[in-house]
N, C-alpha and C positions, 0 to 999 in steps of 0.2 A: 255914779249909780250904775252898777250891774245888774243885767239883765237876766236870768237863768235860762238858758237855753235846753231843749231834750239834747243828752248827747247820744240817744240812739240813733243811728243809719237807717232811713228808710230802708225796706228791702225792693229791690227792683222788682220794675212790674214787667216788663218784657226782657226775661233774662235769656241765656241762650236756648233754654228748652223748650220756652214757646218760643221762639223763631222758626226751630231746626222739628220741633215736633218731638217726641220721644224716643229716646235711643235706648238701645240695649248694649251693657258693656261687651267685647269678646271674651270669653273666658277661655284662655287657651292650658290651665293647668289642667293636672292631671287627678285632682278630685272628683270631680264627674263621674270619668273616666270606669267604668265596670270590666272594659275586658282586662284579661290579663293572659300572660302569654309573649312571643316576640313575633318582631314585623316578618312576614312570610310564613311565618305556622299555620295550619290550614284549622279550620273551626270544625266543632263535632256537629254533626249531621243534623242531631236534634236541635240544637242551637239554630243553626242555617234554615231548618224547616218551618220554626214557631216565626222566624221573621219573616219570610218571602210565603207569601201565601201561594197554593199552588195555580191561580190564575196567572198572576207575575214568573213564577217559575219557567209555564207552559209556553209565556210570549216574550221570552227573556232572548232581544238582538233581534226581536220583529219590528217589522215596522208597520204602520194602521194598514198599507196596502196585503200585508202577508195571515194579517187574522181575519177569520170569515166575515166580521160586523165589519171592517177597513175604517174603523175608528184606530185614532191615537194609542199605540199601547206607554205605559208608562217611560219604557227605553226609548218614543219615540223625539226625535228632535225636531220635533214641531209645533208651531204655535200655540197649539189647544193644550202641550204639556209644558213651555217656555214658560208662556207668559200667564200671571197669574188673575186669573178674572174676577177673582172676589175682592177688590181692592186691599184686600190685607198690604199691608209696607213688611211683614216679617210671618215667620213660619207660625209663632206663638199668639196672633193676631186676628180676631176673628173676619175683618172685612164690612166693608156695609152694603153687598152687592153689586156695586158697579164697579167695572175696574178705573184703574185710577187713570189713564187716559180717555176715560170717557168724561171725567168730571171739567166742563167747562167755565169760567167766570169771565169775567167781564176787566177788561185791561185798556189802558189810555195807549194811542198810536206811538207814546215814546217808550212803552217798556213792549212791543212786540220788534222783536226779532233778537238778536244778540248784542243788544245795548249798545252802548259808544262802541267805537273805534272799526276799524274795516275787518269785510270777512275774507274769508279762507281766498276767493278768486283775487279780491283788490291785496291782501298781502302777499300774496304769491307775486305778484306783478310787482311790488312796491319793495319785497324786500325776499327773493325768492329764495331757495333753500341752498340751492348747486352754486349760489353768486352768478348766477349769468344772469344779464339783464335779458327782459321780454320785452320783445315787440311785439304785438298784436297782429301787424300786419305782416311779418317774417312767418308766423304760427299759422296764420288765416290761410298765406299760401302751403302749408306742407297739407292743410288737411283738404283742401281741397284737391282730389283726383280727378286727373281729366279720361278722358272716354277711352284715350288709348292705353291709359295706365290703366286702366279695369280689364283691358284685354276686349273693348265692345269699341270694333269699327266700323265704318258706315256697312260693308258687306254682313256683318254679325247683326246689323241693328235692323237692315233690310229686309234678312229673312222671315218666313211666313210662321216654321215654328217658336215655341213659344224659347224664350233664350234662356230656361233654366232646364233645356232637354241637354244638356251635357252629362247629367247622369246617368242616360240612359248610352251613352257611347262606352265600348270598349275601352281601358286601359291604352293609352299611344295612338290610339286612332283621333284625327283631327275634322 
């Protein structure tokens, strides 16, 4: 006696795109693409104008310290223009307010830190990059400097002034 079985495939429930979240492909042809022209030809004026409004123009290689407000201008390379605070994941992407290192949850004591196996200090020692083995205690002494390797001897540590007045001494004078 046979049974009939469905021979449809369930479709998966957790396939890669709920894991990974939504991606957007690259699209590297040249469909898009509107200009036309070759690489180093310089663009007509008007073209140039209608993109770069002229507040961007005006602060174009300032940095927030050199515009009157000493806010961020868009060229600058700092964090209020880096990193993105509306949690958007891409440009096309509205955000939901908070950035996305603010969003915390709640995690079990084995998935905090970098999972199994040893980090950056224990591989380094365990299996290090140059092949020289480490000793801990060969390393401990080079970085420790003693008082006359600083150039501070009991007569420099005696004194009454304070021991960072050497910059007030002339060039070659001791």
């Amino acid at each position: 006696m046979k049974t009939s079985r469905n021979e449809r495939t369930p479709q998966e429930i957790d396939d890669i795109q709920d894991r990974m979240g939504s991606m957007e492909e690259l699209d590297f042809s040249d469909r898009k693409d509107e200009r036309s022209g070759r690489v180093g030809d310089t663009r007509p004026e008007d073209e140039l104008r209608d993109e770069y409004p002229p507040e961007r123009v005006r602060e174009a290689g300032k940095t927030g310290g050199e515009v009157n407000d000493h806010n961020p201008t868009l060229d600058d390379l700092s964090p209020e223009t880096l990193y993105d605070e509306t949690g958007a994941r891409s440009p096309r992407e509205r955000g939901e307010g908070l950035p996305n290192d603010k969003e915390l949850s709640v995690v079990d004591e084995h998935t905090i830190g970098g999972g199994s196996g040893l980090d950056e200090a224990e591989l380094g020692r365990v299996k290090p990059l140059d092949g020289k083995p480490w000793d801990a205690s060969q390393s401990e002494a080079d970085t420790e400097l003693s008082d006359e390797e600083l150039g501070m001897d009991e007569q420099t540590l005696s004194r009454d002034d304070p021991l960072d007045s050497a910059r007030y001494k002339k060039p070659g004078s001791e």
